[in-house]
C-alpha positions in Angstrom: 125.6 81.7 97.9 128.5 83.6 96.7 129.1 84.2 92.4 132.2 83.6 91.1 133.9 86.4 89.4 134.0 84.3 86.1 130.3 84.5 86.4 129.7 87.9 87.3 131.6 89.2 84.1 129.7 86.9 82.0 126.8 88.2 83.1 128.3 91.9 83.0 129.5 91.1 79.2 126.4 89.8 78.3 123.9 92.8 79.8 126.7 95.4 78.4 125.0 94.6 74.6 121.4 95.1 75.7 122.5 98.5 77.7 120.4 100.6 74.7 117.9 98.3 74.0 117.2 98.0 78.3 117.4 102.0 78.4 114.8 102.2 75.9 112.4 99.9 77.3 112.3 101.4 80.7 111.6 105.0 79.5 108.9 103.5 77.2 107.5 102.2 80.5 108.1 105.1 82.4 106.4 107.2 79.9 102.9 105.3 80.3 100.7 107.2 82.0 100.1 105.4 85.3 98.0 107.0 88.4 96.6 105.8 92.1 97.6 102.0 91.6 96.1 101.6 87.7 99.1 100.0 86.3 97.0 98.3 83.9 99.2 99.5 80.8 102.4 99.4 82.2 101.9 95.5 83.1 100.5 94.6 79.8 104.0 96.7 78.3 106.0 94.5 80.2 104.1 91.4 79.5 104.3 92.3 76.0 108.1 92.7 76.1 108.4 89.4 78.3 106.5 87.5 76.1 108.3 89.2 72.7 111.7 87.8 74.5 110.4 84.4 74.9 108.7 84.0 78.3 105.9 81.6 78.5 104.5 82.5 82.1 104.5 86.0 82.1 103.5 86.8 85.6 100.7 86.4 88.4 98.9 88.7 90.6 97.7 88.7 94.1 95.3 90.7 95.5 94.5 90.5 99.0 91.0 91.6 99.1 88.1 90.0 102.1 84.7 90.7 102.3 84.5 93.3 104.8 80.9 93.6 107.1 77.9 94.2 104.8 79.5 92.5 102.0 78.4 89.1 100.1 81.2 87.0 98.7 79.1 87.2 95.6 79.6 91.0 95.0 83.4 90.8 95.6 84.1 88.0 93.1 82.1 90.3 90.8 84.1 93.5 91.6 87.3 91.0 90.7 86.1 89.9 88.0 85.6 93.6 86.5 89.4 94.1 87.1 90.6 95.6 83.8 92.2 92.5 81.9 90.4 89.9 84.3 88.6 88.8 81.4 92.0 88.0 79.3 93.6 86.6 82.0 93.2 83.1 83.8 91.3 84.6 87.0 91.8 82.1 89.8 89.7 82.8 93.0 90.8 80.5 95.8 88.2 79.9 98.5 
């Protein structure tokens, strides 16, 4: 799928007005503190700005994670379910 030129500088002329307002954003992200995978904060920032700019499904995670040897399937539903924000969110656990 190609984009016309028409559409490409309507899209160009319509980003150039939010140039500040995009530049500001990303350095409040990137000033989040934000270590080893806990990203917990910066994904509730964006969610926050998504939200603020009118999205109504904000986003979804998956997380690959099986029950290794010595495990129950009860203990690792538990350690999901302890995820920071797991209790905010709508925590689906397919089977």
């Amino acid at each position: 799928m190609s984009i016309s030129p028409d559409m490409m500088r309507r899209v160009t002329d319509s980003l150039g007005g939010l140039h500040d307002d995009m530049l500001r954003f990303l350095r409040d992200i990137v000033a989040i503190p934000s270590y080893e995978s806990q990203l917990g904060e910066v994904g509730r920032a964006v969610g926050d700005r998504m939200r603020s700019l009118g999205f109504e499904d904000v986003c979804s995670l998956y997380i690959d994670r099986r029950v290794t040897v010595g495990e129950t399937k009860e203990r690792v539903l538990a350690e999901l379910r302890a995820l920071p924000g797991a209790a905010e969110a709508e925590l689906v656990i397919p089977m």
